[in-house]
Backbone bond lengths (Angstrom), bond angles and torsions (degrees), N, CA, C in turn:
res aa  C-N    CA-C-N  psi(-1)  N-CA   C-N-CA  omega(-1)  CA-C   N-CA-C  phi
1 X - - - 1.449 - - 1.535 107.10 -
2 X 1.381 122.62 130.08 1.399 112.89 -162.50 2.274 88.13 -117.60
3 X 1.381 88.76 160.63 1.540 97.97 -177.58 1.809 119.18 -27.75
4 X 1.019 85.93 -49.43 1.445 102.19 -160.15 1.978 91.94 -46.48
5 X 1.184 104.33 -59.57 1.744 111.23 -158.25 1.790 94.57 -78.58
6 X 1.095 119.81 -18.60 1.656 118.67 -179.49 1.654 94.22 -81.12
7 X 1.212 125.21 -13.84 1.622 118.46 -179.73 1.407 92.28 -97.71
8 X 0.996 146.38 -57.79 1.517 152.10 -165.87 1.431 98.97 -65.57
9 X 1.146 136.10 -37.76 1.760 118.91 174.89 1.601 94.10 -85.26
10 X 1.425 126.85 -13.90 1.739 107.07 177.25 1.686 104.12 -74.55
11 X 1.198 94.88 -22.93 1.643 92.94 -174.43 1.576 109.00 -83.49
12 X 1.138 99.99 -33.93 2.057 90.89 167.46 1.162 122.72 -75.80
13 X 1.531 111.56 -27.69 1.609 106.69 173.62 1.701 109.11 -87.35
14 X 1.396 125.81 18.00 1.520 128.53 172.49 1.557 75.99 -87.95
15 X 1.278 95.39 -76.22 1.771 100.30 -157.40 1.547 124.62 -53.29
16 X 1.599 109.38 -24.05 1.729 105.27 162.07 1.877 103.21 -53.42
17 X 1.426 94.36 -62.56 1.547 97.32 -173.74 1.616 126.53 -53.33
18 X 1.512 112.55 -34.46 1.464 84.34 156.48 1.656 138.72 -81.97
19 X 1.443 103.70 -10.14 1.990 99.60 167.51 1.283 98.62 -78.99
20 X 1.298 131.88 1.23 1.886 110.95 175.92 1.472 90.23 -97.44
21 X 1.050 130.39 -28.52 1.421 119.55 170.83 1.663 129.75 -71.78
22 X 1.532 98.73 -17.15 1.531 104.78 163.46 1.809 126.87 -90.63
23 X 1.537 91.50 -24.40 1.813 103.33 165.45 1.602 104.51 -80.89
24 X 1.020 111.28 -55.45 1.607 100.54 172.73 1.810 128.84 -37.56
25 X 1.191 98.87 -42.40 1.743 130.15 171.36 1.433 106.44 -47.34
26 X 1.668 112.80 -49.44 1.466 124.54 -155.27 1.757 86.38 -110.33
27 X 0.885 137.77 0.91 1.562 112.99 143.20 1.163 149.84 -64.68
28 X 1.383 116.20 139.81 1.600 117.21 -161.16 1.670 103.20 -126.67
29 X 1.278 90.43 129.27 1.852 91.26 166.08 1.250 93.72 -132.37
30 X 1.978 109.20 -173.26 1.119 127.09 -152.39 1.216 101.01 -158.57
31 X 1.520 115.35 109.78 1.601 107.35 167.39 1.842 104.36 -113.45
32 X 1.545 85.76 178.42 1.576 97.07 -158.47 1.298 95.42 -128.52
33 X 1.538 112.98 169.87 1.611 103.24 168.11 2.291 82.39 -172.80
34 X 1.024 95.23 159.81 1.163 119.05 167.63 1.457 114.76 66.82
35 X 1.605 109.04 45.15 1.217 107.04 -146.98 1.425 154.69 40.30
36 X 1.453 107.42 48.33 1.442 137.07 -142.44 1.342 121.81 29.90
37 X 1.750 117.97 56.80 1.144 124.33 154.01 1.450 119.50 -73.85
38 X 1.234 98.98 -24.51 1.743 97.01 -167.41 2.013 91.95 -144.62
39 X 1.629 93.66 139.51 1.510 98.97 -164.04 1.692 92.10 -138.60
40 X 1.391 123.73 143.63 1.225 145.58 -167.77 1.086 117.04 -135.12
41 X 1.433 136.37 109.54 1.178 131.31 165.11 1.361 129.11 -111.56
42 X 1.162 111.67 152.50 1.933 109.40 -153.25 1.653 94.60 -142.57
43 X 1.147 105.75 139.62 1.746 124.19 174.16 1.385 111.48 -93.74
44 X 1.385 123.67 165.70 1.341 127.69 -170.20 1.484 115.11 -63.04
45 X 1.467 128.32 -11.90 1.408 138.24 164.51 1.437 116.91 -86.01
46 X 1.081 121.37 19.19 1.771 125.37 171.72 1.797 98.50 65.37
47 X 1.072 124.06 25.62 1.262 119.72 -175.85 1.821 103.68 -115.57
48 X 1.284 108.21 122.87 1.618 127.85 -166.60 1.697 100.06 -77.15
49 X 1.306 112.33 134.26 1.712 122.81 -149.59 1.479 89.79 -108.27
50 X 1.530 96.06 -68.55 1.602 113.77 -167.80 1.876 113.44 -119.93
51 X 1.079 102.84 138.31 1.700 99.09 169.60 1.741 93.25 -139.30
52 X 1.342 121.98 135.91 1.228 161.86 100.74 1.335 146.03 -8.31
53 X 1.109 117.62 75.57 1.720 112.79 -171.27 1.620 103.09 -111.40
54 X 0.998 128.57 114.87 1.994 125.57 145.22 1.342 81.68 -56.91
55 X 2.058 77.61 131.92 1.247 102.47 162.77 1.296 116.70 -85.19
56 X 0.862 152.22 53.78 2.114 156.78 170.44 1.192 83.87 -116.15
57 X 1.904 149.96 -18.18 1.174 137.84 153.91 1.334 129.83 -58.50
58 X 1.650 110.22 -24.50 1.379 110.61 -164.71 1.477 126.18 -86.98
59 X 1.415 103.56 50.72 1.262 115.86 -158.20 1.896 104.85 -115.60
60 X 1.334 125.71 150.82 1.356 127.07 -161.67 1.714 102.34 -68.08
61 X 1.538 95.66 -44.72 1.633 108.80 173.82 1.355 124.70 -67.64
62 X 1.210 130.67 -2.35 1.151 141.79 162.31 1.755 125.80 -114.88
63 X 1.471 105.50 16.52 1.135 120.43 167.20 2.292 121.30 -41.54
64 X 1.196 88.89 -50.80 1.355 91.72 -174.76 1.348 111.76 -85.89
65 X 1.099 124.80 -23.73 1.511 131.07 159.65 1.282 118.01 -41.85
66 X 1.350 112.65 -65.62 1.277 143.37 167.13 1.861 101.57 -40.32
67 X 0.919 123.05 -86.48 1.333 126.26 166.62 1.388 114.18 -17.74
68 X 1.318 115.39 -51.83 1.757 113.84 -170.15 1.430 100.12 -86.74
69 X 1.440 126.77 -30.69 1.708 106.42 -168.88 2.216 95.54 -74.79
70 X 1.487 98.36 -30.39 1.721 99.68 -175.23 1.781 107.07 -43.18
71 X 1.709 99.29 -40.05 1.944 107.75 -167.37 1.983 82.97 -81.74
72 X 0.856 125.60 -41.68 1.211 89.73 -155.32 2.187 113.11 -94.31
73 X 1.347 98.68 6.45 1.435 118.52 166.86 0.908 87.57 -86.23
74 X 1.407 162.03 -64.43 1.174 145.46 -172.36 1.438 122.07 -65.51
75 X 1.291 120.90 -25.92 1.537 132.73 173.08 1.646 104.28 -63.53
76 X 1.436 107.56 -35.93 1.701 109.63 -169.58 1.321 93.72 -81.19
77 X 1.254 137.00 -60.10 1.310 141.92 -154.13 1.605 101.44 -52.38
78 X 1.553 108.45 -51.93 1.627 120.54 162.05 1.515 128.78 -29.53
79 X 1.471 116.41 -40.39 1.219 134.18 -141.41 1.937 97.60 -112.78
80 X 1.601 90.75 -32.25 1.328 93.22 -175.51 1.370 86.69 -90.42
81 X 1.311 145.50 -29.13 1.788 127.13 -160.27 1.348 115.74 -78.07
82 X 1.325 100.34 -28.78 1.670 132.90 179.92 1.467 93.71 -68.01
83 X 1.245 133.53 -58.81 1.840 131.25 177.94 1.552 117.29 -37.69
84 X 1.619 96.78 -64.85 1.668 124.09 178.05 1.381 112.27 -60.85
85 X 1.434 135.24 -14.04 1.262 126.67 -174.60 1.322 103.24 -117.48
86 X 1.789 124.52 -21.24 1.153 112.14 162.93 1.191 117.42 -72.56
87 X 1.825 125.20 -42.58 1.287 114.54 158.41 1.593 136.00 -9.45
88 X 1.759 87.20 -88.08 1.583 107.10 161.92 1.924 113.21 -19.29
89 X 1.419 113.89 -93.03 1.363 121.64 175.29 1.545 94.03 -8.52
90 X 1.383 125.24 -110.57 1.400 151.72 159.97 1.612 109.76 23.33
91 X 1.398 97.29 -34.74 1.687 105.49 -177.98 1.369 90.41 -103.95
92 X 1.234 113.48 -38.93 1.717 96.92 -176.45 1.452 117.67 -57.29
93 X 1.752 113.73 -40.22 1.575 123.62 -165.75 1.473 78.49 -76.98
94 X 0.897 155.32 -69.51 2.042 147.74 -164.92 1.325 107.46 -30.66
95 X 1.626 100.49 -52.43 1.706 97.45 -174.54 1.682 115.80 -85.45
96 X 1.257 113.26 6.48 1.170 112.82 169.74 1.668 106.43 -100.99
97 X 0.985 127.61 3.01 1.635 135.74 170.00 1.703 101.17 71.08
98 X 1.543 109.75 56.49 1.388 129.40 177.98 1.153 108.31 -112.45
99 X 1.298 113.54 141.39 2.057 121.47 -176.97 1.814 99.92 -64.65
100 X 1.416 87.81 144.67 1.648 96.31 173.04 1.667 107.68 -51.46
101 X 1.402 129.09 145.72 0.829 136.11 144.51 1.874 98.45 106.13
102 X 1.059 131.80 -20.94 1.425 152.67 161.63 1.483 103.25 -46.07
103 X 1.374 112.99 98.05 1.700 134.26 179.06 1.695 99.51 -60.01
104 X 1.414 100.86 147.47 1.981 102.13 158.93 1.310 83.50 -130.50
């Protein structure tokens, strides 16, 4: 493989890697908690889009309740974005003709 074509696959694997970084961006998951009392949704930047409350929560006496299903809808939403983006990667290092298990 002479320079020339070792620069030309660096330049396709820049440019694969930045549209996986713009589909990654535009992903959305959804965690749940309290038996879908409370729902969280998070984009591919760990940044929370939408949150969700039933109102039978919005009550003074159920304040701390409320509080813990919010951390742990957000804990799922975490847990699931963290799945989908390691996924993602995994297909990205495949299509770059990288050994299984080989981090970017």
């Amino acid at each position: 493989m002479d320079m020339d074509e070792i620069l030309q696959r660096a330049r396709e694997a820049q440019a694969k890697a930045l549209e996986m970084q713009r589909e990654m961006a535009a992903i959305e998951v959804e965690g749940h908690a309290g038996g879908g009392l409370v729902h969280v949704t998070m984009n591919g930047k760990n940044e929370v889009k939408r949150l969700a409350i039933d109102p039978s929560l919005m009550k003074e006496s159920e304040r701390e309740i409320l509080e813990d299903l919010i951390v742990a809808a957000h804990a799922d939403a975490k847990a699931k974005l963290d799945a989908r983006l390691a996924e993602e990667m995994a297909k990205m290092a495949s299509s770059l003709g990288l050994p299984p298990g080989f981090g970017i």
